[in-house]
C-alpha positions as CSV (number, residue, x, y, z in Angstrom):
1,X,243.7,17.9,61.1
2,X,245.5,16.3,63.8
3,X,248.3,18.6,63.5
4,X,245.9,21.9,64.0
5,X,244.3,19.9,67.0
6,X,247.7,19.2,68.9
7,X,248.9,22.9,68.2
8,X,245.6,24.2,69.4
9,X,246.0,21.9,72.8
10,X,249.9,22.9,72.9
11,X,248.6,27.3,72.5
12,X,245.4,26.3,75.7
13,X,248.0,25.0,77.6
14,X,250.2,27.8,77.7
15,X,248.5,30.4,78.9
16,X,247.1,33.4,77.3
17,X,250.4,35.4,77.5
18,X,252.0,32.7,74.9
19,X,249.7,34.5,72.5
20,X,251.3,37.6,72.3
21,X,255.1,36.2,72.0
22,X,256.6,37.1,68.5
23,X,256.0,33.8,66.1
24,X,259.3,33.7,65.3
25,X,260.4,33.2,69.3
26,X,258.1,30.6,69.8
27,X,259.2,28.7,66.6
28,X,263.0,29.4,67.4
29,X,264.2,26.0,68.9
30,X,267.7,25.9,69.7
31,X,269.7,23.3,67.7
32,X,271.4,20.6,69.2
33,X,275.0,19.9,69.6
34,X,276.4,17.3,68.3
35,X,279.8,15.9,69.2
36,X,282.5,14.2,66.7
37,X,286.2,12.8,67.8
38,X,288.6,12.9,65.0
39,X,291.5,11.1,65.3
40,X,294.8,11.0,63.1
41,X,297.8,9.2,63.4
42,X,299.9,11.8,61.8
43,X,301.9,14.7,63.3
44,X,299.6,17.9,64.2
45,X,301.6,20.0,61.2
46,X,301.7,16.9,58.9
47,X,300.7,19.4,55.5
48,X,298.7,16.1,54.2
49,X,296.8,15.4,57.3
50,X,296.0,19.1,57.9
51,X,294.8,18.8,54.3
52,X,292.4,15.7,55.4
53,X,291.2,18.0,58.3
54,X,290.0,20.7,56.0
55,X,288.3,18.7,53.6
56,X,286.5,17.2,56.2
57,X,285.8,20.5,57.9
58,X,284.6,21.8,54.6
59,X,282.0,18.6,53.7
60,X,280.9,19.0,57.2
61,X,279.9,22.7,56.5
62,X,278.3,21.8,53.3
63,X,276.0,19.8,55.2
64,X,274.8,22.2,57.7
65,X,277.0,21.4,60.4
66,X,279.4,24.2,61.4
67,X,281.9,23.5,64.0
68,X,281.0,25.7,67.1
69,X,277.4,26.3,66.0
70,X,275.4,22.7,65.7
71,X,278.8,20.7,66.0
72,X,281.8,20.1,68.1
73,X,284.9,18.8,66.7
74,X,287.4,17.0,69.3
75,X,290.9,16.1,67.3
76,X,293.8,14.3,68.5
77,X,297.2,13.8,66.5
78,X,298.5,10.6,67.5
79,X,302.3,11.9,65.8
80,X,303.2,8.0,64.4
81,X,303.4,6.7,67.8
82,X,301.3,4.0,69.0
83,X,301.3,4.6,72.3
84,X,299.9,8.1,72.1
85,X,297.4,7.0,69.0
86,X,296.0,4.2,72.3
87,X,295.4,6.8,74.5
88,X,293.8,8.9,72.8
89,X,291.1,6.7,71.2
90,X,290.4,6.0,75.0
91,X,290.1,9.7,75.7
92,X,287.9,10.4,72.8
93,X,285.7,7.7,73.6
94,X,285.3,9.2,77.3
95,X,284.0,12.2,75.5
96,X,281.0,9.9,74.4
97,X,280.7,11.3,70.8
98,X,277.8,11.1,68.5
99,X,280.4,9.6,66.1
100,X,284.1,8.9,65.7
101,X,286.7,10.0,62.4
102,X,289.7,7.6,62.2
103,X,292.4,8.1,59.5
104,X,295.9,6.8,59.1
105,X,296.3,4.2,61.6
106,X,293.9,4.8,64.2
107,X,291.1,2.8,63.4
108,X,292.5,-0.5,65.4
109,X,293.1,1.8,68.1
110,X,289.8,2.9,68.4
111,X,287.8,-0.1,67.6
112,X,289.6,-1.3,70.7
113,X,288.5,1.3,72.8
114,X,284.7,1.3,71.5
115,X,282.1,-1.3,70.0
116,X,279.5,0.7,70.2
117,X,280.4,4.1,69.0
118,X,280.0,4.9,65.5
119,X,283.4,4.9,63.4
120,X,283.7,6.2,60.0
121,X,287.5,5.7,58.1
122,X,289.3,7.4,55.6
123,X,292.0,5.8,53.4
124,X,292.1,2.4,55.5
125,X,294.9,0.3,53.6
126,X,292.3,-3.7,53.9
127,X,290.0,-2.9,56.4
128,X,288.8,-6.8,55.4
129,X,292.3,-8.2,56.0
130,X,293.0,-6.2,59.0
131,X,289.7,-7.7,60.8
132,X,288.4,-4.2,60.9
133,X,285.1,-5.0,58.9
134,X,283.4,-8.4,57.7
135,X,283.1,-7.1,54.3
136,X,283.3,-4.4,51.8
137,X,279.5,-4.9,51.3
138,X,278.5,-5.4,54.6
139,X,280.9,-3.9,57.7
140,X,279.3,-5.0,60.4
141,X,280.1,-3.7,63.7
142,X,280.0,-0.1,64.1
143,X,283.1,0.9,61.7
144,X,282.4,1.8,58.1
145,X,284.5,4.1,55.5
146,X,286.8,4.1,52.3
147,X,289.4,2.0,51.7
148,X,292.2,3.0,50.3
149,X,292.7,1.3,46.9
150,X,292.0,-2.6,45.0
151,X,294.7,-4.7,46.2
152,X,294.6,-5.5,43.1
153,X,296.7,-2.1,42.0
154,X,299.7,-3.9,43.7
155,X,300.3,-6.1,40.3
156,X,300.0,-3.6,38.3
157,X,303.0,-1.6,39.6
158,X,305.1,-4.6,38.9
159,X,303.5,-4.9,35.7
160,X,303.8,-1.4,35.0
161,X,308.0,-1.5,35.8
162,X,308.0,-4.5,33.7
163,X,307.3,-1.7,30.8
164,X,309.4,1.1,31.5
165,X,312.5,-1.7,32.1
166,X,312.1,-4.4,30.4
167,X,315.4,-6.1,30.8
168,X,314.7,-6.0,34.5
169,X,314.1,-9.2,36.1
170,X,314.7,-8.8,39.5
171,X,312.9,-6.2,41.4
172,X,312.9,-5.1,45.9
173,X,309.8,-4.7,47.0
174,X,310.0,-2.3,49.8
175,X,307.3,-2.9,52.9
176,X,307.1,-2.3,56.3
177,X,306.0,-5.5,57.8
178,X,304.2,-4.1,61.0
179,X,301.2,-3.1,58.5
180,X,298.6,-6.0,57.8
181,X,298.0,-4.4,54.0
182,X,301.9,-5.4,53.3
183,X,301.2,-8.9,53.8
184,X,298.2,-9.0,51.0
185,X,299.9,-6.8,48.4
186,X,302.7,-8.2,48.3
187,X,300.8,-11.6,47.8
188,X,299.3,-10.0,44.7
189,X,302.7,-8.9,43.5
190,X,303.8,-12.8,43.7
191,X,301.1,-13.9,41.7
192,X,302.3,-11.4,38.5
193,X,305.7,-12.9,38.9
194,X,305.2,-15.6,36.3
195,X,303.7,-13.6,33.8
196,X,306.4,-10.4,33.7
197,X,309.2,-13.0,34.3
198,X,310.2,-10.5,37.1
199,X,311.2,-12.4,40.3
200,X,310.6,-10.5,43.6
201,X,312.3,-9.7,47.0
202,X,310.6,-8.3,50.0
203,X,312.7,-6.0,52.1
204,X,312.0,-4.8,55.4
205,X,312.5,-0.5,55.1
206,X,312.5,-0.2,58.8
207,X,316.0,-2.3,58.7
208,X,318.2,0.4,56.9
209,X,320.8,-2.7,56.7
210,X,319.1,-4.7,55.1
211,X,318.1,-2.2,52.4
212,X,321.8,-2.0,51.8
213,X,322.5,-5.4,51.7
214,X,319.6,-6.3,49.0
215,X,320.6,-3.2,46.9
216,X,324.3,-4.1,46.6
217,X,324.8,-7.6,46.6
218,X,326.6,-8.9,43.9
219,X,324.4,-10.6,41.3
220,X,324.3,-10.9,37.4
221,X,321.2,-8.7,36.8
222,X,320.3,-5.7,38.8
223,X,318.5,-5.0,41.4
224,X,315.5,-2.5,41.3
225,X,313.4,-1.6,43.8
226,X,309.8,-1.3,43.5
């Protein structure tokens, strides 16, 4: 009843003319546009982050939101470089989005440039760890998403060389040691050490020396990386 009274109110207050406009026109509202920033930190032609971009594109669509029509999309390729991936969290921040996309290793970047706009991740290696979210139950803040696997996988791969070598009891771990997941998986891998009987070097793979070095230095039993 309320309903009919505030639509007969709305139909007075317009004038008779409003009464002979097609139904349809005067139900037709336009929708709004909303806006999302998606940023990547992978090269523009990266086949795998194109991929990302697609899928995402396509979920969107099965939604109801088409890019152009009720949507618009704003995506920067930060290429691997930090600098870039910086600037252009700031620059899709400016653009004051309804909500913000972050995968590869754009979500510090952005949380930086924003506490208030929404961020949904993809594939964050410990968002926990990292300090990007309080918990996996409850984020906090305004950045949510997937992570990218149990750090608990990270034993089972030395486990899992234990059985396809198991004469092998030495074992390179390669990491890269300017990502914060490297330092927790490779804590998990230590604590499987004793029960494989597989003792374990990290090796930095940004120091092509190194590599070298660990590979072929003389040793009685060999030296397999992981």
């Amino acid at each position: 009843m309320a309903i009919n009274i505030e639509r007969r109110k709305f139909i007075a207050a317009l004038g008779g003319t409003a009464l002979a406009w097609p139904l349809a026109a005067r139900a037709q509202q336009p929708e709004p546009m909303r806006r999302i920033g998606a940023l990547s930190g992978v090269n523009a032609d990266d086949a795998e982050g194109q991929a990302d971009l697609a899928a995402f594109l396509q979920g969107l669509q099965q939604l109801g939101w088409t890019d152009g029509r009720n949507v618009h999309i704003d995506t920067r390729w930060g290429a691997g470089n930090a600098a870039n991936i910086r600037k252009y969290a700031a620059e899709l921040v400016a653009l004051a989005p309804d909500v913000l996309l972050s995968t590869g290793s754009a979500l510090g970047p952005l949380l930086e440039a924003t506490r208030v706009v929404p961020i949904v991740f993809a594939v964050a290696p410990d968002p926990v760890g990292a300090g990007f979210v309080q918990s996996l139950s409850r984020p906090g803040g305004n950045a949510t998403g997937f992570m990218m696997f149990e750090y608990g996988l990270s034993g089972k791969w030395l486990e899992l060389l234990k059985e396809i070598a198991p004469g092998v009891t030495r074992a390179a771990i390669l990491r890269d040691t300017s990502i914060a997941a490297g330092i927790g998986q490779f804590a998990i891998i230590q604590s499987v050490t004793p029960s494989t009987g597989v003792d374990v070097t990290p090796i930095d793979v940004r120091d092509a020396a190194e590599i070298e070095r660990a590979v072929t230095r003389p040793s009685r039993s060999p030296l397999m990386a992981a």
